[in-house]
Structure formats: C-alpha cells, structure tokens
Backbone atoms as SQL, in Angstrom:
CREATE TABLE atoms (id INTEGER PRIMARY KEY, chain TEXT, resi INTEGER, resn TEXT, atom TEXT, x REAL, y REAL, z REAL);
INSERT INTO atoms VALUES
  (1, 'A', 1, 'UNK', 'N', -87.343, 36.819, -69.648),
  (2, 'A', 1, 'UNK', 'CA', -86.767, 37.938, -68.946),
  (3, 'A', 1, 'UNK', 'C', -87.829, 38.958, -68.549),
  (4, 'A', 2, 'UNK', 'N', -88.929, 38.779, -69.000),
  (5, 'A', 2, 'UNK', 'CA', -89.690, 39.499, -68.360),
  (6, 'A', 2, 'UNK', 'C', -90.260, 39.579, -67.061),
  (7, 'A', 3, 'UNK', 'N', -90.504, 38.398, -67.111),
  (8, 'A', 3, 'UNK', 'CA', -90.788, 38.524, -65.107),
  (9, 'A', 3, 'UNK', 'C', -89.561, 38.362, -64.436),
  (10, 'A', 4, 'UNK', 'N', -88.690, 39.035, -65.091),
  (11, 'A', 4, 'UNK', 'CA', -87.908, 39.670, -63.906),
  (12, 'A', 4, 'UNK', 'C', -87.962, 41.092, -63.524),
  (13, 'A', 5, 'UNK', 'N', -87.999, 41.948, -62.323),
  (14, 'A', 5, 'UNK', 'CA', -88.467, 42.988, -61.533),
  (15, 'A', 5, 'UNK', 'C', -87.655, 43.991, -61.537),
  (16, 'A', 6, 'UNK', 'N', -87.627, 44.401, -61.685),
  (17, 'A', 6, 'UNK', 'CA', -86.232, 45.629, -61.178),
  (18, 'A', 6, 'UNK', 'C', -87.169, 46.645, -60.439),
  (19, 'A', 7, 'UNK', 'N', -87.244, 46.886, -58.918),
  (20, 'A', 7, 'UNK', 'CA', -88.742, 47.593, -58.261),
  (21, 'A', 7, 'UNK', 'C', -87.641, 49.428, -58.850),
  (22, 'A', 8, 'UNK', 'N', -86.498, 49.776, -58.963),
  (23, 'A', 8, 'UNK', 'CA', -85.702, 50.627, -58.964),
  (24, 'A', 8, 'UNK', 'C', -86.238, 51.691, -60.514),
  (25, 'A', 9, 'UNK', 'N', -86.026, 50.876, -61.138),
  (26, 'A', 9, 'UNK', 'CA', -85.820, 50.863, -62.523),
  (27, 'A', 9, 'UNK', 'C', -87.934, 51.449, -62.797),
  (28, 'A', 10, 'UNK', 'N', -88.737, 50.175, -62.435),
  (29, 'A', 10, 'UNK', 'CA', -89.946, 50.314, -62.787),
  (30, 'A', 10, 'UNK', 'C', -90.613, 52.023, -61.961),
  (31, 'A', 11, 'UNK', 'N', -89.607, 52.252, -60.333),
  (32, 'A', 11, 'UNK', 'CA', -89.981, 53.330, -60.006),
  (33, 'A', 11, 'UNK', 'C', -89.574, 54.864, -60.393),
  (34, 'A', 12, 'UNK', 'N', -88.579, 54.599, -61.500),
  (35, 'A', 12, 'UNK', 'CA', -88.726, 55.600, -62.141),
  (36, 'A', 12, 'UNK', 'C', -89.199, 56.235, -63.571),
  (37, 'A', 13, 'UNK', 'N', -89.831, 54.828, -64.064),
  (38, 'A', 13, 'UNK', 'CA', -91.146, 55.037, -65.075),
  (39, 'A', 13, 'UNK', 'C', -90.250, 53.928, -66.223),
  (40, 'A', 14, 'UNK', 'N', -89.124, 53.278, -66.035),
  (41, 'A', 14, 'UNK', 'CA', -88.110, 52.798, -67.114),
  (42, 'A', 14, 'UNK', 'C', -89.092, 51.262, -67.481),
  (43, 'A', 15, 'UNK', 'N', -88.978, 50.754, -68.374),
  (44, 'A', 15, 'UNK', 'CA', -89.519, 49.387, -69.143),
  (45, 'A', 15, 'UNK', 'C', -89.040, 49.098, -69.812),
  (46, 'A', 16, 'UNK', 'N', -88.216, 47.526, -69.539),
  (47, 'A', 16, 'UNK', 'CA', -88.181, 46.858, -71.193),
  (48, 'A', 16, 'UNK', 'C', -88.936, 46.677, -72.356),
  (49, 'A', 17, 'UNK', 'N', -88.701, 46.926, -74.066),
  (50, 'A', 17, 'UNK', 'CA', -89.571, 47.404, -74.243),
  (51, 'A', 17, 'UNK', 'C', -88.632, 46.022, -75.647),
  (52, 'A', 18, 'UNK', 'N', -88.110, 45.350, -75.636),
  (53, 'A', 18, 'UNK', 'CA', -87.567, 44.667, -76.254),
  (54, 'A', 18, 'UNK', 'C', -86.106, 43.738, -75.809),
  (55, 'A', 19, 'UNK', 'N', -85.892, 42.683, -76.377),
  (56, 'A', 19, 'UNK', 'CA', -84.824, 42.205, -75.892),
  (57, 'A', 19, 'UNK', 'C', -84.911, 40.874, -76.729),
  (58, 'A', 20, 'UNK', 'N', -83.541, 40.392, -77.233),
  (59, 'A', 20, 'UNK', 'CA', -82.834, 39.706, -78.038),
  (60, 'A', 20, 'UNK', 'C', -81.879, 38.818, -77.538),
  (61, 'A', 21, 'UNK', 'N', -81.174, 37.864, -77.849),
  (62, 'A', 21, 'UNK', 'CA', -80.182, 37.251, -77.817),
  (63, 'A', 21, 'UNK', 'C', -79.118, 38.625, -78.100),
  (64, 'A', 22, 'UNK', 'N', -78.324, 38.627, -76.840),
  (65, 'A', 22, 'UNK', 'CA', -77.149, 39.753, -76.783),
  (66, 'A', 22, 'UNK', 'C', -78.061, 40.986, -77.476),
  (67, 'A', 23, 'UNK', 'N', -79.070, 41.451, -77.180),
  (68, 'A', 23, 'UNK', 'CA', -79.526, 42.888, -77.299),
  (69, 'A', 23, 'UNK', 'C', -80.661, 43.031, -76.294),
  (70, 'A', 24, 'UNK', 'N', -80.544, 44.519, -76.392),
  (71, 'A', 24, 'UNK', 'CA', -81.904, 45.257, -75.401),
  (72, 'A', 24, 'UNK', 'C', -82.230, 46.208, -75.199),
  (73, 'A', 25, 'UNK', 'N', -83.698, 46.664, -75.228),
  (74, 'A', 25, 'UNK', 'CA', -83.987, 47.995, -75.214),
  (75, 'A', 25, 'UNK', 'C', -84.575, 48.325, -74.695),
  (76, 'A', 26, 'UNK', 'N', -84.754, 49.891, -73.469),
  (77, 'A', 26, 'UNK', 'CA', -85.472, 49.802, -71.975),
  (78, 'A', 26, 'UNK', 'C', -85.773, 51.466, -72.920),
  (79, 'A', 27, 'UNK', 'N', -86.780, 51.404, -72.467),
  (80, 'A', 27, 'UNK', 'CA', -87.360, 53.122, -72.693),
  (81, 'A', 27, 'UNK', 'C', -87.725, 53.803, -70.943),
  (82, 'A', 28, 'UNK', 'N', -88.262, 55.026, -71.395),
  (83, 'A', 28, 'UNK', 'CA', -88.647, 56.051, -70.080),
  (84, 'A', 28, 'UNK', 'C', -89.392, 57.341, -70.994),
  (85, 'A', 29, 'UNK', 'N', -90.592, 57.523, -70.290),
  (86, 'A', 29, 'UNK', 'CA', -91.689, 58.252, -70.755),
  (87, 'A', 29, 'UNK', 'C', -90.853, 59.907, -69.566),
  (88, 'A', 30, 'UNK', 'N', -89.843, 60.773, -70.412),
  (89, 'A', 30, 'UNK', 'CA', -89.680, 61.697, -68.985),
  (90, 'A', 30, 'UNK', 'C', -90.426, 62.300, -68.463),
  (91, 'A', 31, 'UNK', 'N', -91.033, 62.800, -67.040),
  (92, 'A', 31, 'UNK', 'CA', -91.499, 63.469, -66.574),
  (93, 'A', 31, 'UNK', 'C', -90.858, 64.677, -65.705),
  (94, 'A', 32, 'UNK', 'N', -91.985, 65.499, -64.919),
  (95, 'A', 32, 'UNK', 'CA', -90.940, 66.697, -64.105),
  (96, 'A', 32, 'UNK', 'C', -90.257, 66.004, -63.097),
  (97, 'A', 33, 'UNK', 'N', -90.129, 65.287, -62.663),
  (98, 'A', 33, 'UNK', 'CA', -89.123, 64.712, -61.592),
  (99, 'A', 33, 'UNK', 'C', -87.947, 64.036, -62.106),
  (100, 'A', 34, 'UNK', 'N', -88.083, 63.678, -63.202),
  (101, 'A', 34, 'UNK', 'CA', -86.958, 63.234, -63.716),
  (102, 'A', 34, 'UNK', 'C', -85.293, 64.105, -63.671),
  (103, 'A', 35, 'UNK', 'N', -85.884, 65.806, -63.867),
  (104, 'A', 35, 'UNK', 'CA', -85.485, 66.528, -64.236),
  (105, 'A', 35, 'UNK', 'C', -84.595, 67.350, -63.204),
  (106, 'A', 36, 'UNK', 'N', -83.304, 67.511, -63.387),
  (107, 'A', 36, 'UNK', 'CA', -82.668, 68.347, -62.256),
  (108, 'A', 36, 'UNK', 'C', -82.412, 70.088, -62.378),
  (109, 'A', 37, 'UNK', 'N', -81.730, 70.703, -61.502),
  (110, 'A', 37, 'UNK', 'CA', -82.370, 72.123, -61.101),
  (111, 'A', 37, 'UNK', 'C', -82.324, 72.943, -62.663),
  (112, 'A', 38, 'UNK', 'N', -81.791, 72.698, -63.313),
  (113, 'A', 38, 'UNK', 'CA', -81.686, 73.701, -64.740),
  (114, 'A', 38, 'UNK', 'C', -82.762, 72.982, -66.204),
  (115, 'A', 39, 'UNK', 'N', -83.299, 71.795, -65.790),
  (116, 'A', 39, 'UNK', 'CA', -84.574, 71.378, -65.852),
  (117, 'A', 39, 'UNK', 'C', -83.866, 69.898, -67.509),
  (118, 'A', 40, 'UNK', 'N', -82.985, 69.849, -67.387),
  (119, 'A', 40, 'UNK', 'CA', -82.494, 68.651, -68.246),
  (120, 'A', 40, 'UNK', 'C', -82.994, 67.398, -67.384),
  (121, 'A', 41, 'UNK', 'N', -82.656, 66.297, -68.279),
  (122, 'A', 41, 'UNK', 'CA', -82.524, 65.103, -67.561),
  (123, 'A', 41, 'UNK', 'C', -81.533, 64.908, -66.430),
  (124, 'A', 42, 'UNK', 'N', -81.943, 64.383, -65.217),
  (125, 'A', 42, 'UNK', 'CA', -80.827, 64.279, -64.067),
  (126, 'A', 42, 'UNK', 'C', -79.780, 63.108, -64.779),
  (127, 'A', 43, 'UNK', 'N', -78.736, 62.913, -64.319),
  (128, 'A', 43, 'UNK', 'CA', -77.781, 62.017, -64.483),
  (129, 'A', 43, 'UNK', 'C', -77.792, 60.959, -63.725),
  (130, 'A', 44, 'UNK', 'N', -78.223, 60.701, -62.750),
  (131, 'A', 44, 'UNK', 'CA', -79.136, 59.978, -62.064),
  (132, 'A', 44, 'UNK', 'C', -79.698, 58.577, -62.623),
  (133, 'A', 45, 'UNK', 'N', -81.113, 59.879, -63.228),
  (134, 'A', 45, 'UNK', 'CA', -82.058, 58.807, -63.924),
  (135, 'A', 45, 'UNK', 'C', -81.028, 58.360, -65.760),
  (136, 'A', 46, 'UNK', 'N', -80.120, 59.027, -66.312),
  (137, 'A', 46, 'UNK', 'CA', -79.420, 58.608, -67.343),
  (138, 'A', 46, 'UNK', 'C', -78.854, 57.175, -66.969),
  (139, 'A', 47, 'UNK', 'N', -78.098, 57.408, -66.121),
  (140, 'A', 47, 'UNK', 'CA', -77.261, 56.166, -65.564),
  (141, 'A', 47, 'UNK', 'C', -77.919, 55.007, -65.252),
  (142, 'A', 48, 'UNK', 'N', -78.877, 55.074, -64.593),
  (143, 'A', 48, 'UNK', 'CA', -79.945, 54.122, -63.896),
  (144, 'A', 48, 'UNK', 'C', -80.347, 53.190, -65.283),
  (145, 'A', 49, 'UNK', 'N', -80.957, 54.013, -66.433),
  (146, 'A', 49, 'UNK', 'CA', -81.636, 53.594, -67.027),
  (147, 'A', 49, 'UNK', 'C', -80.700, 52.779, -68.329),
  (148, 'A', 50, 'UNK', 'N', -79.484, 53.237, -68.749),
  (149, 'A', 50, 'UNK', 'CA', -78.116, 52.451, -69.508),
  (150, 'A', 50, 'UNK', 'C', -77.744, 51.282, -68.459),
  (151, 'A', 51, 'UNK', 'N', -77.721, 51.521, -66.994),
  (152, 'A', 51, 'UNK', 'CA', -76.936, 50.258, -66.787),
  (153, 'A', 51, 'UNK', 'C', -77.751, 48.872, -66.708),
  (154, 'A', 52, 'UNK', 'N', -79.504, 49.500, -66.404),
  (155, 'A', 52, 'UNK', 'CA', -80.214, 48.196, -66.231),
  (156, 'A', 52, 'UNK', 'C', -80.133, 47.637, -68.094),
  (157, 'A', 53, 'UNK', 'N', -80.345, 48.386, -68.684),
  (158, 'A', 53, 'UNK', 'CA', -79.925, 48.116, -70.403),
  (159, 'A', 53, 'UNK', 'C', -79.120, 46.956, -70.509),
  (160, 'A', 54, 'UNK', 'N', -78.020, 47.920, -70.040),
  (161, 'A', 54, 'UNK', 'CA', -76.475, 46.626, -70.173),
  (162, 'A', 54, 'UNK', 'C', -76.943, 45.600, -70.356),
  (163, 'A', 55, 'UNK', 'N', -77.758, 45.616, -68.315),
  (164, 'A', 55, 'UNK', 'CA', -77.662, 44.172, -67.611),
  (165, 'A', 55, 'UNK', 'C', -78.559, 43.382, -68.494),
  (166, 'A', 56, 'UNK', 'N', -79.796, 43.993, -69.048),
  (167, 'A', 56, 'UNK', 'CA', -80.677, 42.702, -69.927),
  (168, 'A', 56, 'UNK', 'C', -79.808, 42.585, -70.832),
  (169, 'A', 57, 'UNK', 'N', -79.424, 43.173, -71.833),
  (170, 'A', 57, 'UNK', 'CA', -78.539, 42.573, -73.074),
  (171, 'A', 57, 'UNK', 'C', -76.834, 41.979, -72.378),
  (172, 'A', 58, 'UNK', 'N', -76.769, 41.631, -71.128),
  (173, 'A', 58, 'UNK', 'CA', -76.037, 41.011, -70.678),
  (174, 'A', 58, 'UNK', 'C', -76.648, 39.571, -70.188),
  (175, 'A', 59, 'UNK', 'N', -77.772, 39.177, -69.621),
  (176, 'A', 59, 'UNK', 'CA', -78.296, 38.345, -69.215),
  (177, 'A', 59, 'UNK', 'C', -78.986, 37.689, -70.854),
  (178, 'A', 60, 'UNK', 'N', -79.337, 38.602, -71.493),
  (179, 'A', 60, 'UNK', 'CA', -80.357, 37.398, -72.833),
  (180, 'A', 60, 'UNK', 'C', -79.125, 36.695, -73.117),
  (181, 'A', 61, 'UNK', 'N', -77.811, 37.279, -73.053),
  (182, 'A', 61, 'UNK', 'CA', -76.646, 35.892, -73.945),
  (183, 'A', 61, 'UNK', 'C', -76.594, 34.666, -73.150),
  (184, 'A', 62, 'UNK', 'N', -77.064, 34.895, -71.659),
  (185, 'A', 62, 'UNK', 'CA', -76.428, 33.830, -70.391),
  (186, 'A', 62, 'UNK', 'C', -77.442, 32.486, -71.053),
  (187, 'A', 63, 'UNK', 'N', -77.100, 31.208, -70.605),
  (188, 'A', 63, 'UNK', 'CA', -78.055, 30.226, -70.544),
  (189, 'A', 63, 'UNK', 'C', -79.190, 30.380, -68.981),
  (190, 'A', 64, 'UNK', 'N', -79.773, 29.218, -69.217),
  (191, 'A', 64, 'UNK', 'CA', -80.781, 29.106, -67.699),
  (192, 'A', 64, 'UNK', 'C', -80.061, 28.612, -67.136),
  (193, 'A', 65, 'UNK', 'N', -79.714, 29.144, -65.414),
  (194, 'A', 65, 'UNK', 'CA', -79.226, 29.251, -63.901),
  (195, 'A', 65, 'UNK', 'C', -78.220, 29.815, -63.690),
  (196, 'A', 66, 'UNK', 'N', -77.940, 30.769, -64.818),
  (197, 'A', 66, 'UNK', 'CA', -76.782, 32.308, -64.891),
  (198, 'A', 66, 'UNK', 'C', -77.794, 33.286, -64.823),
  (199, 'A', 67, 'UNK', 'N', -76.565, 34.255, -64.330),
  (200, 'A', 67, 'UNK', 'CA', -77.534, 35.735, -64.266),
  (201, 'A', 67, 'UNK', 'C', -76.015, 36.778, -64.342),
  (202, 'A', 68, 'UNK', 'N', -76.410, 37.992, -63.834),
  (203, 'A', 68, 'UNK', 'CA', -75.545, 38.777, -64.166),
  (204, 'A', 68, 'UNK', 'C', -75.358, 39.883, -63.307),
  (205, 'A', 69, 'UNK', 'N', -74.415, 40.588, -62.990),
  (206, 'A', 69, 'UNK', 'CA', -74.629, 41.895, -61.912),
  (207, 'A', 69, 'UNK', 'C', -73.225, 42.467, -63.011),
  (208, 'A', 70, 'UNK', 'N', -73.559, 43.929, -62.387),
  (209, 'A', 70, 'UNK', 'CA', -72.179, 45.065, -62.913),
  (210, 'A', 70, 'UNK', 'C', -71.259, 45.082, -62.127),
  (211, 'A', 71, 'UNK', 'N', -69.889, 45.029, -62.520),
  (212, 'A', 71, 'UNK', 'CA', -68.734, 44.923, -62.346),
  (213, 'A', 71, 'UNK', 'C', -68.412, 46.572, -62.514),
  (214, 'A', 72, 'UNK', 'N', -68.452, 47.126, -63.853),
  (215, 'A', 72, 'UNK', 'CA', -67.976, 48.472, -63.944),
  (216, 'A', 72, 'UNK', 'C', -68.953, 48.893, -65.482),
  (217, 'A', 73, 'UNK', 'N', -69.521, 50.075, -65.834),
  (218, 'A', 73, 'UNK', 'CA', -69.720, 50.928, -66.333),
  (219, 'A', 73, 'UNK', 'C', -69.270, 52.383, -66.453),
  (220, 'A', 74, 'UNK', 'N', -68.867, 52.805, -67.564),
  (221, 'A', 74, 'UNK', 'CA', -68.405, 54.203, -68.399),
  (222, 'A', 74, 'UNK', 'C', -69.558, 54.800, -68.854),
  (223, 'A', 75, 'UNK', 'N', -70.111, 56.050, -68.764),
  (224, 'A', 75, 'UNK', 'CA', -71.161, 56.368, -69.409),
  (225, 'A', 75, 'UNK', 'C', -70.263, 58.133, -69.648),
  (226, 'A', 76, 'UNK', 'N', -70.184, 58.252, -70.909),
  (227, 'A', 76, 'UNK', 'CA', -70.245, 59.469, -71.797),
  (228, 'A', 76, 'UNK', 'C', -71.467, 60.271, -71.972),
  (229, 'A', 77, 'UNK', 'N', -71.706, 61.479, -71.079),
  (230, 'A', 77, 'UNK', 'CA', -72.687, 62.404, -71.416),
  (231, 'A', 77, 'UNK', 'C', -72.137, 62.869, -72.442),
  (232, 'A', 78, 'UNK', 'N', -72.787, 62.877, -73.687),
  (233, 'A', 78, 'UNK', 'CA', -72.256, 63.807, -75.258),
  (234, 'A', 78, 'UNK', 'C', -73.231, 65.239, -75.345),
  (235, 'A', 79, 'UNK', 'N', -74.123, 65.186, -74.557),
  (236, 'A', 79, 'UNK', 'CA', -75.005, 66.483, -74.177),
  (237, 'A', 79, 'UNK', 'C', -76.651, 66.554, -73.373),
  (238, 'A', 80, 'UNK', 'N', -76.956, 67.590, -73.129),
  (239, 'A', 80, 'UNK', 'CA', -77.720, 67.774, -71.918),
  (240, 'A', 80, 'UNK', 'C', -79.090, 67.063, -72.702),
  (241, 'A', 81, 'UNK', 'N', -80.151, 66.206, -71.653),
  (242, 'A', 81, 'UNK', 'CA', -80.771, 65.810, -72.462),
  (243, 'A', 81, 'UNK', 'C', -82.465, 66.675, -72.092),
  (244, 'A', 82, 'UNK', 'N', -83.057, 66.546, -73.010),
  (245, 'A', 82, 'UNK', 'CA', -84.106, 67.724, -72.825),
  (246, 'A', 82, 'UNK', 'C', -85.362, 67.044, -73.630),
  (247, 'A', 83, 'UNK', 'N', -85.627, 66.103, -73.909),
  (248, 'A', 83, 'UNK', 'CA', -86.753, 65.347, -74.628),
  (249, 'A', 83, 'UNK', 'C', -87.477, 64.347, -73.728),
  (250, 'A', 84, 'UNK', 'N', -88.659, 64.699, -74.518),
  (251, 'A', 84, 'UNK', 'CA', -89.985, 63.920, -73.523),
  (252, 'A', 84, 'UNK', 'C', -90.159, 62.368, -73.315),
  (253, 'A', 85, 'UNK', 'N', -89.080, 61.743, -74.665),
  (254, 'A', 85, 'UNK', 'CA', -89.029, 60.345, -74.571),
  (255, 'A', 85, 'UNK', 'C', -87.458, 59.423, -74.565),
  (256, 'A', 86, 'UNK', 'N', -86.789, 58.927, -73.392),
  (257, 'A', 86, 'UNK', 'CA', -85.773, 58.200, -73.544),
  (258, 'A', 86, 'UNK', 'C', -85.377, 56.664, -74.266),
  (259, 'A', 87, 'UNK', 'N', -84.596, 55.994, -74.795),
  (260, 'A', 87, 'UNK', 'CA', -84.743, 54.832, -75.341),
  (261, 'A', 87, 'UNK', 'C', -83.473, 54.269, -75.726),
  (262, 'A', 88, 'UNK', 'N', -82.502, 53.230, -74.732),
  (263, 'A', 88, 'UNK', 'CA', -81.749, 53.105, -74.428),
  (264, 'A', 88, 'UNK', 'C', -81.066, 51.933, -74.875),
  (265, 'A', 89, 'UNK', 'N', -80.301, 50.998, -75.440),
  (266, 'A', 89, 'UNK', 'CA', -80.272, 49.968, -76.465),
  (267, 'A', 89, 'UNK', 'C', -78.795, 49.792, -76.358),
  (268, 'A', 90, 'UNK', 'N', -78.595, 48.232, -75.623),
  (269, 'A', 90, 'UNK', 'CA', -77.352, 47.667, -75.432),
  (270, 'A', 90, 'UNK', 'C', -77.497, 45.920, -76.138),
  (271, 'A', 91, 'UNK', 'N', -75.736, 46.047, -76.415),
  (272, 'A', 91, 'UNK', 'CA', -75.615, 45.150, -77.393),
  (273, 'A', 91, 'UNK', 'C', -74.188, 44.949, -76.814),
  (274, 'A', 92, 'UNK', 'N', -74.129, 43.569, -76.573),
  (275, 'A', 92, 'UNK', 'CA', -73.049, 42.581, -76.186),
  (276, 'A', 92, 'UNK', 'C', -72.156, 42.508, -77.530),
  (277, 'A', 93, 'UNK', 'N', -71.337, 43.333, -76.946),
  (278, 'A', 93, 'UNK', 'CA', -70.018, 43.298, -77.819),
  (279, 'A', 93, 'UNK', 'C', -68.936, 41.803, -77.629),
  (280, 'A', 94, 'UNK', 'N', -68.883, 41.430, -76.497),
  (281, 'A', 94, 'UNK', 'CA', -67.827, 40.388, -76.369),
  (282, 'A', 94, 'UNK', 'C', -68.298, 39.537, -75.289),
  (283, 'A', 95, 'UNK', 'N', -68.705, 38.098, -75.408),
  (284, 'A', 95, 'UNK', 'CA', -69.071, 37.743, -74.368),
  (285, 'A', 95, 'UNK', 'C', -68.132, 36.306, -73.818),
  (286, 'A', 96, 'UNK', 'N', -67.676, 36.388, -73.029),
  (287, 'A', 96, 'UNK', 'CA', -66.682, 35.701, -72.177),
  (288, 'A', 96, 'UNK', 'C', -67.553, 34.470, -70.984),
  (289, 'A', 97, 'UNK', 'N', -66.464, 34.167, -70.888),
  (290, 'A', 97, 'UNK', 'CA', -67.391, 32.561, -69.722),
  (291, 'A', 97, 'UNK', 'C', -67.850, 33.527, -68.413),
  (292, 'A', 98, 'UNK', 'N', -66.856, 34.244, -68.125),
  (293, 'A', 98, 'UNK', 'CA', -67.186, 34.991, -66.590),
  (294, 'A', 98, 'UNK', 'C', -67.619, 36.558, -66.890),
  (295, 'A', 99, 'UNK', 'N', -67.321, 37.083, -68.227),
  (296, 'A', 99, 'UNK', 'CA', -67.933, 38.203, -68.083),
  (297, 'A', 99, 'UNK', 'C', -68.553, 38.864, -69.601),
  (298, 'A', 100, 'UNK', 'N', -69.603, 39.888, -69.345),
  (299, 'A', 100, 'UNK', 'CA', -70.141, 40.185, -70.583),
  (300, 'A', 100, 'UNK', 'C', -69.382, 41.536, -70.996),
  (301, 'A', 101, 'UNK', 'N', -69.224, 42.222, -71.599),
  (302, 'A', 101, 'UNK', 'CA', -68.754, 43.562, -72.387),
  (303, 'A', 101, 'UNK', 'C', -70.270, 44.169, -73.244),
  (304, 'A', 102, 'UNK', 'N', -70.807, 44.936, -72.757),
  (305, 'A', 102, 'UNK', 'CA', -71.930, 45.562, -73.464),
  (306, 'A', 102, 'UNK', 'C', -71.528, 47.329, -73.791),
  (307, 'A', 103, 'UNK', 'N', -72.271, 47.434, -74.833),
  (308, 'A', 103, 'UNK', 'CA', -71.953, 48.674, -75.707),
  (309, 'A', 103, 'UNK', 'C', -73.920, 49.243, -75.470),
  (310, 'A', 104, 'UNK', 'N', -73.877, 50.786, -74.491),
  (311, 'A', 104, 'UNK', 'CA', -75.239, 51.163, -74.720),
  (312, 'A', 104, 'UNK', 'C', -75.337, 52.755, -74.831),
  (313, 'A', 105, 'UNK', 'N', -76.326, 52.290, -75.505),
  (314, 'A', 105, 'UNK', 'CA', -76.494, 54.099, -76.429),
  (315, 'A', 105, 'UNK', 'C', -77.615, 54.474, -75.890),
  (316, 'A', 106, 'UNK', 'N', -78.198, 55.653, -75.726),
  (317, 'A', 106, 'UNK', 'CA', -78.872, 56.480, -75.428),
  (318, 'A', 106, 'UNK', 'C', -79.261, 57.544, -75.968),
  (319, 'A', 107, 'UNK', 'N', -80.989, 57.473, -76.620),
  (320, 'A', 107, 'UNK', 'CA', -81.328, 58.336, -77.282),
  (321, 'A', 107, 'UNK', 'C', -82.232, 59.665, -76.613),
  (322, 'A', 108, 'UNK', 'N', -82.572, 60.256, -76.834),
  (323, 'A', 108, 'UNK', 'CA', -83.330, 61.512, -76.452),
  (324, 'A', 108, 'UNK', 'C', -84.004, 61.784, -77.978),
  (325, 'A', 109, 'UNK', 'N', -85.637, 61.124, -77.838),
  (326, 'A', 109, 'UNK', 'CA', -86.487, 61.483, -79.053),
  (327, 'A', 109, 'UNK', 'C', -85.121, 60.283, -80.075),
  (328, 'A', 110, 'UNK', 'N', -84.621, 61.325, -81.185),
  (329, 'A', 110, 'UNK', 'CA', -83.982, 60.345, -81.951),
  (330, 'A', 110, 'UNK', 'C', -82.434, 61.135, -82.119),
  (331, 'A', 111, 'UNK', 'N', -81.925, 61.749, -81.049),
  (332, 'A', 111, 'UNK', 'CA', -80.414, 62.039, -80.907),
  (333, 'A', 111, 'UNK', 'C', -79.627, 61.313, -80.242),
  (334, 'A', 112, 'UNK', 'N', -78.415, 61.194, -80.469),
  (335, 'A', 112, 'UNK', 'CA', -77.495, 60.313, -79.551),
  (336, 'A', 112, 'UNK', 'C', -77.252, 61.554, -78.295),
  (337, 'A', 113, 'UNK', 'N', -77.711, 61.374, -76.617),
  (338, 'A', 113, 'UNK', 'CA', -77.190, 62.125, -76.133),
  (339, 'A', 113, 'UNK', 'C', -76.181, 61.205, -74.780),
  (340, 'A', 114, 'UNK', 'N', -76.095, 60.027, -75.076),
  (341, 'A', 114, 'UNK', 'CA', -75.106, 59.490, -74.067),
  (342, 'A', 114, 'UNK', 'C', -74.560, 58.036, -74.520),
  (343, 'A', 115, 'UNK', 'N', -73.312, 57.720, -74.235),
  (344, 'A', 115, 'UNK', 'CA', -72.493, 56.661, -75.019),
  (345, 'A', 115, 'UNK', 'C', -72.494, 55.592, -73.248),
  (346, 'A', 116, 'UNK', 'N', -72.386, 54.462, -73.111),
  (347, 'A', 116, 'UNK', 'CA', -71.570, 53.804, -72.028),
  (348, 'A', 116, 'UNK', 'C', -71.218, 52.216, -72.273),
  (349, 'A', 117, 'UNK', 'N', -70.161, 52.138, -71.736),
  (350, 'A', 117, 'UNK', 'CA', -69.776, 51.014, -71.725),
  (351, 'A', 117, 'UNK', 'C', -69.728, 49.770, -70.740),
  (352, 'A', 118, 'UNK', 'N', -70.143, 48.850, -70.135),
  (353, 'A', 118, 'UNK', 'CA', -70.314, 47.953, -69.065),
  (354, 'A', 118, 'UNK', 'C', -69.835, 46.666, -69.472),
  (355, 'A', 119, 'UNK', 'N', -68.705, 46.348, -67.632),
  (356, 'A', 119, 'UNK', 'CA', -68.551, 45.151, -67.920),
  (357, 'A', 119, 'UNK', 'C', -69.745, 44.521, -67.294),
  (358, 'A', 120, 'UNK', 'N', -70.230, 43.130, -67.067),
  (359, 'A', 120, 'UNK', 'CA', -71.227, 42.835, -66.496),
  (360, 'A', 120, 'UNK', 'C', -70.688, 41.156, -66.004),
  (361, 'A', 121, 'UNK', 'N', -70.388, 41.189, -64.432),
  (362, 'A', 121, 'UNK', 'CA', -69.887, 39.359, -64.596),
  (363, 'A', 121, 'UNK', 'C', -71.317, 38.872, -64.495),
  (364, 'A', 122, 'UNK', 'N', -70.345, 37.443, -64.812),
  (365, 'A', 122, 'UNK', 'CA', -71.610, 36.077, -65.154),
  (366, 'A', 122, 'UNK', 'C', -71.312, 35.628, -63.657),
  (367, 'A', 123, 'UNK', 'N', -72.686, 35.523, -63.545),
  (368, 'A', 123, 'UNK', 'CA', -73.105, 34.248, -62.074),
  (369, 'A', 123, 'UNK', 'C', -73.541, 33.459, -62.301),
  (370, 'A', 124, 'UNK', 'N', -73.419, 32.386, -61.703),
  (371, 'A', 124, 'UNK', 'CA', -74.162, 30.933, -61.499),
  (372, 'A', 124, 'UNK', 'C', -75.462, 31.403, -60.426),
  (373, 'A', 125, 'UNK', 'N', -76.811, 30.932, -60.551),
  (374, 'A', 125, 'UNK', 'CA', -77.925, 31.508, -59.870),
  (375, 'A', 125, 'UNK', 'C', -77.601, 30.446, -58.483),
  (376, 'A', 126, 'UNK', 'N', -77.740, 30.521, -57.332),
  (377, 'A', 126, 'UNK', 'CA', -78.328, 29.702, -56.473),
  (378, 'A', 126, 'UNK', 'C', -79.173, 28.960, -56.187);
C-alpha cells in the first residue's frame, strides 16, 4: 500500500505512517496554512486527512484486484484543534463482501479532538 499516491493528501503534508490488516495510521506535521481565520485547524484539512485514514484501513482488509472508494463518512468535531502534530488511526469495525465500516479517531499531540465514521465500498480493480 505504499506505492499507492494520493497527490491530495501528500499536498497537504499528510503520510501514512503505518498500516495493518484492517488498521491505519496517516499523520500531518501542521503548518500556517493549514490553519483557518481564528488560527485552529481548518476542517478542511481534518476531514481530508480521517477519510484518506478510513480508506487505507479499508483497503489493507481487501485481497489483491479490490480497492476501495467512500460511500459516506460522519466526522464529529469534539473540539477546536490547535497542536503542531496530527495523527489519525482507523480500524475496520465490520467488513462485508461489498462494503467496509471503519471507525477513525483523531488526535491533536495526544487529545481526542475528532471522532468519524466511514462507509467505504469494495471494488473489483480493472
């Protein structure tokens, strides 16, 4: 799973930084652009960086010539985030023939500041 690309994800500083059978963990080093007008983390870059999460700990369960795209994600802001290092960690709660269920958390330094939930369907690759 590593040479796979995400040009989205890598352009806003995000990296896999681990990944498991049904787990995964993408970090982000924040910088000032990250940051929106009252100077927290944008919601933006929160979202961006939980759903590509999902998608690896949705894809490590698949076999080879499956893959995966989002169907739907829930993401719970539980509070504003304001720390220099993000680190984001999803875990396949239920995994089905056509679709995955992932559970991803979101830390700031070492607080919980965002909860989400994603379905993720299964594809057959082309």
């Amino acid at each position: 799973m590593d040479d796979i690309k995400f040009p989205f994800l890598e352009h806003i500083g995000g990296r896999l930084v681990q990944s498991e059978k049904g787990m995964a963990e993408v970090e982000l080093r924040v910088e000032s652009y990250h940051l929106q007008h009252m100077g927290f983390v944008h919601g933006g870059v929160i979202s961006t960086l939980m759903d590509n999460t999902g998608w690896y700990a949705a894809v490590s369960n698949l076999g080879d010539g499956y893959t995966s795209v989002t169907m739907e994600i829930k993401i719970n802001y539980l509070k504003p985030v304001v720390g220099s290092y993000l680190r984001a960690v999803g875990n396949v709660i239920r995994q089905g023939r056509t679709t995955s269920f992932v559970k991803i958390e979101l830390f700031d330094d070492m607080n919980l500041v965002a909860f989400a939930t994603g379905t993720y369907a299964v594809l057959q690759e082309k």
